[in-house]
gemmi code that builds the backbone of each chain (N, CA, C; Angstrom):
import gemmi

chains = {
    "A": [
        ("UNK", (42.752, -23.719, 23.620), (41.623, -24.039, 24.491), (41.339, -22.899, 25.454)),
        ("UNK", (42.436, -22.293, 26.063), (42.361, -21.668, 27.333), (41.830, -20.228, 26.369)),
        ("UNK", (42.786, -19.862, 24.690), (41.959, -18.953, 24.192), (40.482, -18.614, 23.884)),
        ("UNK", (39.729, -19.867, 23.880), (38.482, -19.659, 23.407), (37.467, -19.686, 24.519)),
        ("UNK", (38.053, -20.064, 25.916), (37.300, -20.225, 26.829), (37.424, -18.215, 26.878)),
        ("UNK", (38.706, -17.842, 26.701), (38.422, -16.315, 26.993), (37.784, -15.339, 26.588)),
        ("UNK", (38.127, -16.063, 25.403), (37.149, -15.367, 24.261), (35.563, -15.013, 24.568)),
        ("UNK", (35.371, -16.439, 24.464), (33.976, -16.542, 25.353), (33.608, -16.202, 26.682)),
        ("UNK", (34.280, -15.416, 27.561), (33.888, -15.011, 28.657), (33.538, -13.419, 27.860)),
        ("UNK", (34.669, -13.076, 27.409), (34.950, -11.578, 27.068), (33.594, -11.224, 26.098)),
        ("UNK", (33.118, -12.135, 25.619), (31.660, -11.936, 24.942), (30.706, -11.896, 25.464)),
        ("UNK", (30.821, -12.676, 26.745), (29.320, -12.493, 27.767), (29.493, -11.394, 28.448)),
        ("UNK", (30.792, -10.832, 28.732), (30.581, -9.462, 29.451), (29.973, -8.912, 28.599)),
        ("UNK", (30.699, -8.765, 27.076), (30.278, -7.638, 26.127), (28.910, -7.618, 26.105)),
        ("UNK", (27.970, -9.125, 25.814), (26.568, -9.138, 25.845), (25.945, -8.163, 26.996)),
        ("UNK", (26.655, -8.105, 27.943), (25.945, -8.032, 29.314), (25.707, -6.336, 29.317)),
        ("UNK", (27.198, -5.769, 28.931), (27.210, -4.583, 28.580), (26.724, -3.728, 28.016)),
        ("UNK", (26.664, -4.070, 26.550), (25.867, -3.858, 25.481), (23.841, -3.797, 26.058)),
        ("UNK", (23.747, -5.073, 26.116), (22.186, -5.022, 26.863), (21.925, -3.650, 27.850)),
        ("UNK", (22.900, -3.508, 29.174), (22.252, -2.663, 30.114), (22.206, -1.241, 29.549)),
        ("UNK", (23.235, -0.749, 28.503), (23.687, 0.222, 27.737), (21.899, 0.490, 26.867)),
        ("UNK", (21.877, -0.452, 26.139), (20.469, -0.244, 25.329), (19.611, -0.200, 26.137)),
        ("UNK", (19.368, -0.167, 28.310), (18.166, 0.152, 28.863), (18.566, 2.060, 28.936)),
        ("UNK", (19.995, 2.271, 29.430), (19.903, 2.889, 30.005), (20.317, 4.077, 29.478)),
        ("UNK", (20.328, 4.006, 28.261), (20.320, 5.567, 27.020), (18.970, 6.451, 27.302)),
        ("UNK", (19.461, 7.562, 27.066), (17.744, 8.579, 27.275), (17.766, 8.857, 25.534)),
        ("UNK", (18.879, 8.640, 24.632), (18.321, 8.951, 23.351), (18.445, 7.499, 22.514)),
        ("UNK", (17.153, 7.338, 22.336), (16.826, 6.279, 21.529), (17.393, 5.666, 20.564)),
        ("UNK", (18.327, 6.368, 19.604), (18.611, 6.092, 18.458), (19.723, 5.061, 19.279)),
        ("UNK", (20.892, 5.881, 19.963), (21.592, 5.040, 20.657), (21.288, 3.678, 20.623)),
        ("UNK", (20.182, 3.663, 21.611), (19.643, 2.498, 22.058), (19.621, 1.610, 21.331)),
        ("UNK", (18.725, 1.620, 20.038), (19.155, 0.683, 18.577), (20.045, 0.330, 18.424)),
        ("UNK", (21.457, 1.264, 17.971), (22.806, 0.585, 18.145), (23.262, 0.042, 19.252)),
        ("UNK", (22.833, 0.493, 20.358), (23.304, -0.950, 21.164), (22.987, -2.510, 21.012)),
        ("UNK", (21.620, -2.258, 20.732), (20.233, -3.525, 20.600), (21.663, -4.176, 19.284)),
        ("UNK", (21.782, -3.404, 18.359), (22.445, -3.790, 17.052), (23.662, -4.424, 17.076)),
        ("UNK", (24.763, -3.841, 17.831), (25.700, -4.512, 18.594), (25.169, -6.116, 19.363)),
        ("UNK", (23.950, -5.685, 20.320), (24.267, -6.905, 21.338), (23.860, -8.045, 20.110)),
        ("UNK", (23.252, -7.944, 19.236), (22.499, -8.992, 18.328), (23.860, -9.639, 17.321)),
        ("UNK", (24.448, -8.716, 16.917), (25.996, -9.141, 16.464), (27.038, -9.683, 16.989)),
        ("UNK", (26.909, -9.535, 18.532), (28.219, -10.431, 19.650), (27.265, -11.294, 19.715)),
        ("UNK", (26.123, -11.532, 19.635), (25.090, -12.717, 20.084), (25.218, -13.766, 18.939)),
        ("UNK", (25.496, -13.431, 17.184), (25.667, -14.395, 16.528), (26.882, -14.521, 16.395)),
        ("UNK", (28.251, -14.001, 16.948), (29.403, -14.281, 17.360), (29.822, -15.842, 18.358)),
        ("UNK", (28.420, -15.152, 19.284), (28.621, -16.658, 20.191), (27.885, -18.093, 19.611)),
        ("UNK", (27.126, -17.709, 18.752), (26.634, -18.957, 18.102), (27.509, -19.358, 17.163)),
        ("UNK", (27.917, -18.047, 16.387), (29.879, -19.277, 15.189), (30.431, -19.692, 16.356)),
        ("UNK", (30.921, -19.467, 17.747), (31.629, -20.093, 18.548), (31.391, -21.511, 18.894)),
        ("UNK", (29.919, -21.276, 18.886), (29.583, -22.676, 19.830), (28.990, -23.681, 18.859)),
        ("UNK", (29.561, -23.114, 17.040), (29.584, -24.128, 15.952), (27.672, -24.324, 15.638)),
        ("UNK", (26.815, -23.108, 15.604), (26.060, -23.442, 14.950), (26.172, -21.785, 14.128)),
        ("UNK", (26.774, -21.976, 12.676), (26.847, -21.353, 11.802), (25.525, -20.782, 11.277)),
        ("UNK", (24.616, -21.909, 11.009), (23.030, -21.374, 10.374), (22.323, -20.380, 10.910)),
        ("UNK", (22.245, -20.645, 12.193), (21.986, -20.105, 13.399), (22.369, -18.665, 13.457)),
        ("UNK", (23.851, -18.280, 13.219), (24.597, -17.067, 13.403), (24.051, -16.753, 12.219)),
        ("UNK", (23.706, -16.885, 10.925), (23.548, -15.847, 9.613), (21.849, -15.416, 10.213)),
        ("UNK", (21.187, -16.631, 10.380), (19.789, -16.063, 10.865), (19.799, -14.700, 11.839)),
        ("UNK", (20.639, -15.064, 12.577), (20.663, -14.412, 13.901), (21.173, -12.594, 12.730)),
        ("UNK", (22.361, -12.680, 12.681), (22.885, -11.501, 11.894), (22.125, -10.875, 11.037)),
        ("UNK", (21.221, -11.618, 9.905), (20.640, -11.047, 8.921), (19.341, -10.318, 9.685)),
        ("UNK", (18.314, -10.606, 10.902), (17.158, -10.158, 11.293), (17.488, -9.798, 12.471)),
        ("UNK", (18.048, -9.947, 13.428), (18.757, -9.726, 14.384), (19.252, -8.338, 14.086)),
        ("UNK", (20.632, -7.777, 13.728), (21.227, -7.046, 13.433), (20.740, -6.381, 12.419)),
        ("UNK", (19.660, -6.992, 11.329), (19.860, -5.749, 9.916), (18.122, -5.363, 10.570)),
        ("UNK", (17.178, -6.867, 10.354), (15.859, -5.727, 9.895), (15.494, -5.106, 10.682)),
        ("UNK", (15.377, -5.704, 12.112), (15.058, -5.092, 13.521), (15.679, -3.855, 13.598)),
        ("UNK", (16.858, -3.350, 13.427), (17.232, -2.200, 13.532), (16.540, -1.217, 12.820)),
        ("UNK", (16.620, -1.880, 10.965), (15.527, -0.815, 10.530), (14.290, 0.045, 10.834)),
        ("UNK", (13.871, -1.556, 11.572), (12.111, -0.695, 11.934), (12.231, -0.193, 12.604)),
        ("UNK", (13.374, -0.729, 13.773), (13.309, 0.798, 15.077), (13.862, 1.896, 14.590)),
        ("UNK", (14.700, 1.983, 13.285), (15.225, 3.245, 13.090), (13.839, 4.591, 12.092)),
        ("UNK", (12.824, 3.188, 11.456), (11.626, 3.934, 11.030), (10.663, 3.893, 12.084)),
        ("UNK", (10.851, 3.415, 13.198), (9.901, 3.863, 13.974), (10.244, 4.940, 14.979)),
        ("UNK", (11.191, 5.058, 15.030), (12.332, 6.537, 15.745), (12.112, 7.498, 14.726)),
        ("UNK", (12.195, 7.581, 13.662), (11.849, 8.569, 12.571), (10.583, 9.259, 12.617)),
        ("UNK", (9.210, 8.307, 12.757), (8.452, 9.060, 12.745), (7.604, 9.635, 13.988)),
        ("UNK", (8.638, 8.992, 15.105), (8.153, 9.385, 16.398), (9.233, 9.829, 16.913)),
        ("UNK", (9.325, 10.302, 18.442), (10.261, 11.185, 18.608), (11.334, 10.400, 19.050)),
        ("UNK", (12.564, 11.471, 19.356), (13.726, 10.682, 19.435), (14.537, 10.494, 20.537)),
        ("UNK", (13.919, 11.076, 21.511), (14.350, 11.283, 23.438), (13.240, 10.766, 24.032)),
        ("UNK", (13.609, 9.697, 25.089), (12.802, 8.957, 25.597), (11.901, 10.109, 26.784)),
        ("UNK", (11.088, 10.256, 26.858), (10.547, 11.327, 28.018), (10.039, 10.562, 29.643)),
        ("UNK", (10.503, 11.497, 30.079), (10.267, 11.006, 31.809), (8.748, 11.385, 32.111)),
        ("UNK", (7.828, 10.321, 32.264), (6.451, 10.377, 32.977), (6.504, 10.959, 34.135)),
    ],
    "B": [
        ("UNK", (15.182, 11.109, 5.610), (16.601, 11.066, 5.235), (17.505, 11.472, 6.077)),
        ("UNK", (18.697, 10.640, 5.213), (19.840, 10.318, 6.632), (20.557, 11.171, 5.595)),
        ("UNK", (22.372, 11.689, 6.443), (23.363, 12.514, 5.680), (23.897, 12.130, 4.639)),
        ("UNK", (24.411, 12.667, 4.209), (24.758, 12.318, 2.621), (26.003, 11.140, 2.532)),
        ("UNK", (26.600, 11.181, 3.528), (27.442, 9.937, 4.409), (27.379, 8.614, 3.746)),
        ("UNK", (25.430, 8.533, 4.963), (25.172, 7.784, 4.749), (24.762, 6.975, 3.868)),
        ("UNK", (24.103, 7.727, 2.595), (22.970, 7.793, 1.446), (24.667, 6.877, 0.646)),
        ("UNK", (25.795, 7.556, 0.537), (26.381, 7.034, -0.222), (27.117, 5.732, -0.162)),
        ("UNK", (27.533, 5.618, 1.507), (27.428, 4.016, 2.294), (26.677, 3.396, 1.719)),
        ("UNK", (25.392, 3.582, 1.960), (23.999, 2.761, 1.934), (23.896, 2.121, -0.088)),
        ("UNK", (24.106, 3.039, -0.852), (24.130, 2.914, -2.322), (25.245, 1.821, -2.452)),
        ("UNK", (26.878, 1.763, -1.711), (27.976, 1.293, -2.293), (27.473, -0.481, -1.665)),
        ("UNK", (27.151, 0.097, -0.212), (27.001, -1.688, 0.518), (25.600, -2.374, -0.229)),
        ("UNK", (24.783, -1.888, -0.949), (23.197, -2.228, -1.451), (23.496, -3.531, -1.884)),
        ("UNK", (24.597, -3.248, -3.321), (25.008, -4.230, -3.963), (25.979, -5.207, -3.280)),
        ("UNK", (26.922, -5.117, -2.394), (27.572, -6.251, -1.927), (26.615, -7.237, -0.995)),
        ("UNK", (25.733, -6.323, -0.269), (24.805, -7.428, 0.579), (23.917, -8.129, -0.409)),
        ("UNK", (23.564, -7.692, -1.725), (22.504, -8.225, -2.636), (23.413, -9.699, -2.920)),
        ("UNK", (24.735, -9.309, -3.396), (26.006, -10.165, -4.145), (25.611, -11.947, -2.952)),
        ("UNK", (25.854, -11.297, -1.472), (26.206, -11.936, -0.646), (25.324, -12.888, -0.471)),
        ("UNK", (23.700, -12.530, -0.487), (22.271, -13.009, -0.279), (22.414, -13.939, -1.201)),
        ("UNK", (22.598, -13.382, -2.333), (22.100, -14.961, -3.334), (23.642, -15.966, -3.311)),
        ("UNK", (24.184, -15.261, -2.927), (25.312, -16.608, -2.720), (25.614, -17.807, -1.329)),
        ("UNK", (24.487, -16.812, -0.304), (24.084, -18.007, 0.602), (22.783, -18.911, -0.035)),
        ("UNK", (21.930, -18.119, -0.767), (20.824, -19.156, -1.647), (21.092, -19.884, -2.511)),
        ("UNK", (22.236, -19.368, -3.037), (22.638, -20.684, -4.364), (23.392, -21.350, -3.971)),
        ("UNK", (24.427, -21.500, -2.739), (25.227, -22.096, -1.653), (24.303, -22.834, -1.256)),
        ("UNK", (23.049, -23.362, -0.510), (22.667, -23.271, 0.427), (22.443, -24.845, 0.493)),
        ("UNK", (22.679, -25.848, -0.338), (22.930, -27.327, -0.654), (24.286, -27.428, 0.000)),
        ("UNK", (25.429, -26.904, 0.015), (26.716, -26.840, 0.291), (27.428, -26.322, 1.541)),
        ("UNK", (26.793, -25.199, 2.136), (27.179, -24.451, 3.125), (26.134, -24.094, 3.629)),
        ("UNK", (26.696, -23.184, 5.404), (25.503, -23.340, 5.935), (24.888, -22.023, 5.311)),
        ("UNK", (23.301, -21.925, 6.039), (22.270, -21.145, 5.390), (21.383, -21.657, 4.304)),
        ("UNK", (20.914, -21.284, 3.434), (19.805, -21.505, 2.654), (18.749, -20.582, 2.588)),
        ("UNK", (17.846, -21.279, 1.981), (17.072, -20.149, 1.489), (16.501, -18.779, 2.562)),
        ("UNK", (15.771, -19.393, 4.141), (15.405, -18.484, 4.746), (16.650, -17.671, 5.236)),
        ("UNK", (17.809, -17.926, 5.556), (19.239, -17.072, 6.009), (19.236, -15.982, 4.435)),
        ("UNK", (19.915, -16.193, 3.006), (19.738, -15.718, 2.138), (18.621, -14.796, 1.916)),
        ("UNK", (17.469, -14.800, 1.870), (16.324, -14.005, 1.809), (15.847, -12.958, 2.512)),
        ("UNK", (16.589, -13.347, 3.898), (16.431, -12.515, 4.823), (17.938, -11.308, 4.734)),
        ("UNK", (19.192, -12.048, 4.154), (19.884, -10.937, 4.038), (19.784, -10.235, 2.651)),
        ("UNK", (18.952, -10.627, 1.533), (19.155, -9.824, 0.655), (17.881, -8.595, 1.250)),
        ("UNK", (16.840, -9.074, 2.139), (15.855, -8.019, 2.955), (16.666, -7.030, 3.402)),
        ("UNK", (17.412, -7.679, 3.907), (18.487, -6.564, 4.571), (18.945, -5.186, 3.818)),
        ("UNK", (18.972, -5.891, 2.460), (20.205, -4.932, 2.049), (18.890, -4.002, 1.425)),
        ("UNK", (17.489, -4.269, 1.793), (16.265, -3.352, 1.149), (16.428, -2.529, 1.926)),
        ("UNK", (15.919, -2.825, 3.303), (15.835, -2.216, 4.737), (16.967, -1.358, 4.932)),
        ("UNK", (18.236, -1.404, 4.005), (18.863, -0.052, 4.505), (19.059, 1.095, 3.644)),
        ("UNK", (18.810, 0.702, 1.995), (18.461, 1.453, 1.237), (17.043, 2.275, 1.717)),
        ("UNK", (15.597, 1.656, 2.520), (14.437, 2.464, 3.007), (15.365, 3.538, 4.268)),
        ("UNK", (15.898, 2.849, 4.947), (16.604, 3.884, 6.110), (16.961, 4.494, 5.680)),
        ("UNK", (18.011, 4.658, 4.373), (19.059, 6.028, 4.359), (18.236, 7.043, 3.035)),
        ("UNK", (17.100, 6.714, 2.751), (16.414, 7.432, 1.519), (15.202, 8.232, 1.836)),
        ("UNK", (14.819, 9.069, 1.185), (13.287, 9.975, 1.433), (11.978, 8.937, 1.016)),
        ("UNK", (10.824, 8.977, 1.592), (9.577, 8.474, 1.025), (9.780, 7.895, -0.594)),
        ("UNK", (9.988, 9.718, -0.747), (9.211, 9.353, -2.625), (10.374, 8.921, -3.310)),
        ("UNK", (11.329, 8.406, -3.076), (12.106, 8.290, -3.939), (12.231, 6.502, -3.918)),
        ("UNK", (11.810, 6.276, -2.345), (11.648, 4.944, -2.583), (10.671, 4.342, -3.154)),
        ("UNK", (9.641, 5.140, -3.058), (7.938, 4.728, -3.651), (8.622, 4.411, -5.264)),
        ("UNK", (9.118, 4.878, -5.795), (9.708, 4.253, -7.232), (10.386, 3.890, -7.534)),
        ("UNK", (11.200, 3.412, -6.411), (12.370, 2.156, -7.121), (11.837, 0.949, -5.991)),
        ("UNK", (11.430, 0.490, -5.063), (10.531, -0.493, -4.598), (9.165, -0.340, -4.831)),
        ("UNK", (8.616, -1.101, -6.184), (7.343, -1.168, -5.867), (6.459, -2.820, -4.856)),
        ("UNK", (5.815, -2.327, -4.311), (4.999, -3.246, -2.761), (4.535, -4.743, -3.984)),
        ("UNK", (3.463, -4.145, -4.896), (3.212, -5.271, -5.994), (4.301, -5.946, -6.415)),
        ("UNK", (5.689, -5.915, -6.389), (6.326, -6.378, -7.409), (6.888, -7.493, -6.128)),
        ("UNK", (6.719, -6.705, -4.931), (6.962, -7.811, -3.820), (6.417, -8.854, -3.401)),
        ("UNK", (5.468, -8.545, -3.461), (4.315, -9.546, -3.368), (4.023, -10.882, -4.335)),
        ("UNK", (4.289, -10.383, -5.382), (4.408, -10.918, -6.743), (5.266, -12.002, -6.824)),
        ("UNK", (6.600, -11.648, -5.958), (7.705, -12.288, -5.683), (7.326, -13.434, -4.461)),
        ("UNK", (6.671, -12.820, -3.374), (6.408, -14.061, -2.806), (5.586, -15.080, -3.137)),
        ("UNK", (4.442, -14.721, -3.699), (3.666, -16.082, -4.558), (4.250, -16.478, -5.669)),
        ("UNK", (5.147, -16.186, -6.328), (6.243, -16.686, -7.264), (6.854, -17.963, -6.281)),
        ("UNK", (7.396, -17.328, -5.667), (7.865, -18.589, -4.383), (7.534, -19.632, -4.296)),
        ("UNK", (6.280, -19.484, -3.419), (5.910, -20.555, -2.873), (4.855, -21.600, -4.096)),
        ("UNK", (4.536, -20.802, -5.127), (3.711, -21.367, -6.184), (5.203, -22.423, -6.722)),
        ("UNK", (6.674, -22.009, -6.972), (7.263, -22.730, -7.584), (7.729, -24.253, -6.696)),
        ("UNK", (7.441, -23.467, -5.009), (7.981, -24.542, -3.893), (7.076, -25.478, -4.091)),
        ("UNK", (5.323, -25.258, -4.386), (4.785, -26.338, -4.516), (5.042, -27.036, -5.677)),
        ("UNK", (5.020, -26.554, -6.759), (5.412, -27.219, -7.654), (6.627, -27.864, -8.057)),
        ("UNK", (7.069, -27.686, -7.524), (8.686, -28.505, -6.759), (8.659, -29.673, -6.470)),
        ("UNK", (7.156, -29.770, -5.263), (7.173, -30.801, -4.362), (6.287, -31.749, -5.546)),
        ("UNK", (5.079, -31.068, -5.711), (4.501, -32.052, -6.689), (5.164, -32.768, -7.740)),
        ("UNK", (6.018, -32.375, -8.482), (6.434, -32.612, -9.835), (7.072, -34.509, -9.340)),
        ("UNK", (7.526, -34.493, -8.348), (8.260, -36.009, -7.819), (6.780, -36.773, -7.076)),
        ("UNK", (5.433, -36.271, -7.682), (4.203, -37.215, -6.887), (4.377, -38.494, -7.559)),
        ("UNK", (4.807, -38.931, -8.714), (4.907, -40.403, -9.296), (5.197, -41.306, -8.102)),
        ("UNK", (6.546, -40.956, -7.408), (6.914, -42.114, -6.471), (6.095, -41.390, -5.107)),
        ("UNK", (6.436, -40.276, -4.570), (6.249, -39.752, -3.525), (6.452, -37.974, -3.379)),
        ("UNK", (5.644, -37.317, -2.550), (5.401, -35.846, -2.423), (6.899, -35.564, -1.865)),
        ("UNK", (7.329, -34.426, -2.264), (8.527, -33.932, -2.177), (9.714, -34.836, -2.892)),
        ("UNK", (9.537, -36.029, -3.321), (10.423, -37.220, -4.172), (11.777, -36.207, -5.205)),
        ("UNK", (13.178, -36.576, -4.795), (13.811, -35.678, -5.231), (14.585, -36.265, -6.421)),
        ("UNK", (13.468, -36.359, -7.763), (14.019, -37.131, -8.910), (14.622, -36.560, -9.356)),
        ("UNK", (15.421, -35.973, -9.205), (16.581, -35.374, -10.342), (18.005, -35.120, -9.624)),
        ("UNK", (18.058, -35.636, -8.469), (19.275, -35.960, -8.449), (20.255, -37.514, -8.568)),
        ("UNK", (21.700, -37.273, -9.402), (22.278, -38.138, -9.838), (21.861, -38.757, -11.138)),
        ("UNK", (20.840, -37.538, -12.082), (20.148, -37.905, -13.312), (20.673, -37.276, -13.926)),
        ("UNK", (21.966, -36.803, -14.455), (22.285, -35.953, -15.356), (21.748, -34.922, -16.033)),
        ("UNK", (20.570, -34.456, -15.202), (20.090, -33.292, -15.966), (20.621, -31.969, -15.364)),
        ("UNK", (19.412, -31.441, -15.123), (19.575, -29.991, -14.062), (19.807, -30.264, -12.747)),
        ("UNK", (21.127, -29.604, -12.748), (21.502, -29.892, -11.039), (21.637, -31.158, -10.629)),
        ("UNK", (22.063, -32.453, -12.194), (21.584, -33.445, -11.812), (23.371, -34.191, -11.782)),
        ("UNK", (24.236, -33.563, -11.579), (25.340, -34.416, -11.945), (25.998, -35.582, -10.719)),
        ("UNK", (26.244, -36.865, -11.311), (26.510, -37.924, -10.372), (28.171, -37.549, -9.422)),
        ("UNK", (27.435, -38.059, -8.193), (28.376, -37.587, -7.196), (28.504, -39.347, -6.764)),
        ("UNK", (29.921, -39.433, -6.733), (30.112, -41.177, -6.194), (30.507, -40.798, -4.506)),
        ("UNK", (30.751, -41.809, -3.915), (30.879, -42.293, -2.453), (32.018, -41.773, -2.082)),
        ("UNK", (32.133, -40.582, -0.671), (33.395, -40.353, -0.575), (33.278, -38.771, -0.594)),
        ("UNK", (34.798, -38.171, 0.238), (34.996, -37.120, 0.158), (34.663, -36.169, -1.405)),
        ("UNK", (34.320, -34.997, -1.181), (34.830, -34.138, -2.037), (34.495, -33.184, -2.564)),
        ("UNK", (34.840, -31.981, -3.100), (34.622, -30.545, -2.693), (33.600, -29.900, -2.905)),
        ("UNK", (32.520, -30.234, -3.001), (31.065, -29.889, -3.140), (30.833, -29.612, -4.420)),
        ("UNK", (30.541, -29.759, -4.898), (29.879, -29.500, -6.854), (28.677, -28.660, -6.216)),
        ("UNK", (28.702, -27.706, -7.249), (27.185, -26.927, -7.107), (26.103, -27.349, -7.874)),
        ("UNK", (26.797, -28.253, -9.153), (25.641, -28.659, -10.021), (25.167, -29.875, -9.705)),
        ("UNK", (24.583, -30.195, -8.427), (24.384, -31.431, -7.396), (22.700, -31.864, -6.887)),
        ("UNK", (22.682, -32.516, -6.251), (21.548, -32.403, -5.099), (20.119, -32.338, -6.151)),
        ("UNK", (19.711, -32.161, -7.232), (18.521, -32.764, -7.504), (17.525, -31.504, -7.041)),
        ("UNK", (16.431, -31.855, -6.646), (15.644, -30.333, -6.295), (16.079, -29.284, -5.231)),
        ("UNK", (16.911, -29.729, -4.609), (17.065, -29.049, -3.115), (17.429, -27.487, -4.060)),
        ("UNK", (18.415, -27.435, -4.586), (18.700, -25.866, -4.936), (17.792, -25.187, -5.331)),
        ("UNK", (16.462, -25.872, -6.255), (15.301, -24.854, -6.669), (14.149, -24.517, -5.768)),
        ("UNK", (14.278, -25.607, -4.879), (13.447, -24.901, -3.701), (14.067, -24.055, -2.908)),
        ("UNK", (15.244, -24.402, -2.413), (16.755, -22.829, -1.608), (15.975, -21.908, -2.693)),
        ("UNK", (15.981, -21.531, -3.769), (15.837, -20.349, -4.666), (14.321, -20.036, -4.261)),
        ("UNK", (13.637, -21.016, -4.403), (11.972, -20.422, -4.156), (12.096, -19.946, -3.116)),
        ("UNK", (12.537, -20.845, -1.928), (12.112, -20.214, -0.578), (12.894, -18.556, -0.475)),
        ("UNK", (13.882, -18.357, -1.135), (14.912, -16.902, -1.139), (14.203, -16.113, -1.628)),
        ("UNK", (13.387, -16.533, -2.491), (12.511, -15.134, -3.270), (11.115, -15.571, -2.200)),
        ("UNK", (10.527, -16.223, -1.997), (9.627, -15.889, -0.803), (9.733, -15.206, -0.015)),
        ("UNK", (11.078, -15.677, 0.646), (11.273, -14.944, 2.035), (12.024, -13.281, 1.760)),
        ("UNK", (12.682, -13.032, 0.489), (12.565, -11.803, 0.192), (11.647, -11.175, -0.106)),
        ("UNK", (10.423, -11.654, -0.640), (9.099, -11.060, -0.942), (8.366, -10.501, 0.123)),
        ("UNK", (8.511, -11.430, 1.224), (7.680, -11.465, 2.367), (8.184, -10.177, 3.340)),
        ("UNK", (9.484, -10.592, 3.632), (10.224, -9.521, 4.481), (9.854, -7.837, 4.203)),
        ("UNK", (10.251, -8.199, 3.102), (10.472, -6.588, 1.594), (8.810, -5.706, 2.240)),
        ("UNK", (7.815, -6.863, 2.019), (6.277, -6.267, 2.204), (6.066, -5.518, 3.473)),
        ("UNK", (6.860, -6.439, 4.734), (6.678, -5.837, 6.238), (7.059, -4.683, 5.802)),
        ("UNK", (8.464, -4.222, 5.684), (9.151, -3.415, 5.794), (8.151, -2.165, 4.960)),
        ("UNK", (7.662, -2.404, 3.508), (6.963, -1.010, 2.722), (6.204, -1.084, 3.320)),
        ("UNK", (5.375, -1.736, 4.045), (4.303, -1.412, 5.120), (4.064, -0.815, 6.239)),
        ("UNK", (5.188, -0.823, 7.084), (5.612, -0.458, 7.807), (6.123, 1.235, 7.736)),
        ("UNK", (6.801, 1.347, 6.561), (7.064, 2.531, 6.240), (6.005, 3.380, 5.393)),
        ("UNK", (5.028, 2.945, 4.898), (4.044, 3.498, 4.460), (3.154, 4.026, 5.829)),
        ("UNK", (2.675, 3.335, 6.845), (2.033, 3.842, 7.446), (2.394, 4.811, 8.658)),
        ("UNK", (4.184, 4.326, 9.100), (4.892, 5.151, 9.814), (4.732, 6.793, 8.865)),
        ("UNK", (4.401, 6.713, 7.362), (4.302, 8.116, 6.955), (3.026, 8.692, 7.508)),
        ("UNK", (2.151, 7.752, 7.215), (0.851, 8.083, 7.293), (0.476, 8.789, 8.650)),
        ("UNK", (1.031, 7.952, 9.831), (0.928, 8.798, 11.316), (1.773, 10.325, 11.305)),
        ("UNK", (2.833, 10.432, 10.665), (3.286, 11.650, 10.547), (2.254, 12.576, 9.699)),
    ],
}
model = gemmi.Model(1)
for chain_id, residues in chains.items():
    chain = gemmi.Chain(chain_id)
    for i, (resn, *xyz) in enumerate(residues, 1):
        res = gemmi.Residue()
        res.name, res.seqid = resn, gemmi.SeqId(i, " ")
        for name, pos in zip(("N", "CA", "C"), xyz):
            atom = gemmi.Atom()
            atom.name, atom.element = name, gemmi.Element(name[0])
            atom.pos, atom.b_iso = gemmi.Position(*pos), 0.0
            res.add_atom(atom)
        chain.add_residue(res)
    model.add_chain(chain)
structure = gemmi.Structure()
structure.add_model(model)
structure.setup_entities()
C-alpha cells in the first residue's frame, strides 16, 4: 500500500518535471522528447489507477503520433526556438 | 532523414509494433483495447518508419490511396456488420453462441477467454482497426506531403 502510494507521488513529480523541462528547452527537438516522456509517465498513471484502455490510448497517440508530427514539423521548420 | 542508427531501429521495431497492433485488435473482445487502441498503434509503427526515412522512398512503400481505401473498407464492413442482424434489431449480435464464425458456445461461469467467441464484436474490433489505421496513416502522408511542399 505504502509502495504504491510512493510510487504515485514519484510520478507526479516526474510529470511535473518532465512538463516544465518541455517549456523550458531553447532546442526544440528536446522539447518533443520531453512532451514524449511526460505522455508515457501519464499512461503509467492511468495502469496505476486501473484504467488499462485508457493507458494504450494514451501511449499509442500520446507518445507515438504526436511526437511524429512534431518531429515532421521540426524537420521542415527550424530547430532552435528564437527570441523575439 | 535520421542516422543510420536510427533507420535500422526504426526497420527492426516496424514489425514488432505491427505484431503488437493487431494483437490488441484481435484481443480486443478479451482484453483491454480494441479496435481504436490497436489502429492507432499499428499508426504508430507508420509514423516512425515516415520519421526515420527520406520523402521518396516513402512515396513508394506507403501509398495515400491504398489508405484511404482502407478506411472505407472499414467502415463500409462496420456498417454492414450492423445491418446484417436488422431481422431482429440494428447492431443485433446473431452469431454469437451459434456455432459458426466466432460463434462457439460459452456456458455460465469462469473461464479463460476463448477467442473464437462473442459473435460480431471481433469483426467490427477488425473494421474499426483498419479504419482507424486508414484514417491516422492519411493525417500523417498529409501532413508530410505538405510539410515538403513548404520546404
Amino acid at each position: 500500500m505504502i509502495f504504491a502510494a510512493l510510487l504515485q507521488l514519484l510520478l507526479l513529480i516526474a510529470l511535473m518535471v518532465s512538463a516544465y523541462l518541455a517549456i523550458k528547452f531553447k532546442d526544440l527537438l528536446n522539447c518533443v522528447i520531453a512532451l514524449g516522456i511526460f505522455s508515457f509517465l501519464l499512461s503509467l498513471e492511468f495502469y496505476i489507477l486501473q484504467a488499462p484502455d485508457v493507458a494504450i490510448a494514451e501511449a499509442g497517440i500520446g507518445a507515438g503520433l504526436t511526437t511524429a508530427i512534431f518531429i515532421l514539423a521540426i524537420r521542415s521548420t527550424s530547430r532552435w526556438e528564437v527570441e523575439e | 532523414m535520421m542516422s543510420k542508427i536510427v533507420r535500422t531501429q526504426a526497420s527492426f521495431l516496424y514489425t514488432l509494433i505491427l505484431i503488437f497492433g493487431f494483437y490488441i485488435v484481435a484481443h480486443g473482445h478479451l482484453t483491454p483495447g480494441g479496435g481504436f487502441q490497436g489502429g492507432a498503434v499499428i499508426a504508430t509503427g507508420i509514423a516512425l518508419i515516415v520519421v526515420a526515412y527520406k520523402f521518396e522512398n516513402i512515396k513508394g512503400w506507403v501509398k495515400k490511396s491504398m489508405l484511404t481505401t482502407a478506411e472505407s473498407i472499414g467502415l463500409l464492413a462496420f456498417i454492414i456488420t450492423g445491418i446484417s442482424g436488422i431481422g431482429v434489431s440494428f447492431f443485433y449480435n446473431w452469431l454469437a453462441n451459434s456455432g459458426l464464425l466466432f460463434g462457439r458456445v460459452v456456458h455460465y461461469g469462469i473461464n479463460p477467454g476463448y477467442i473464437n467467441t462473442a459473435g460480431t464484436l471481433p469483426i467490427m474490433n477488425l473494421a474499426v482497426g483498419i479504419e482507424v489505421l486508414g484514417g491516422l496513416g492519411v493525417i500523417i502522408m498529409y501532413f508530410l506531403h505538405y510539410a515538403k511542399e513548404v520546404k
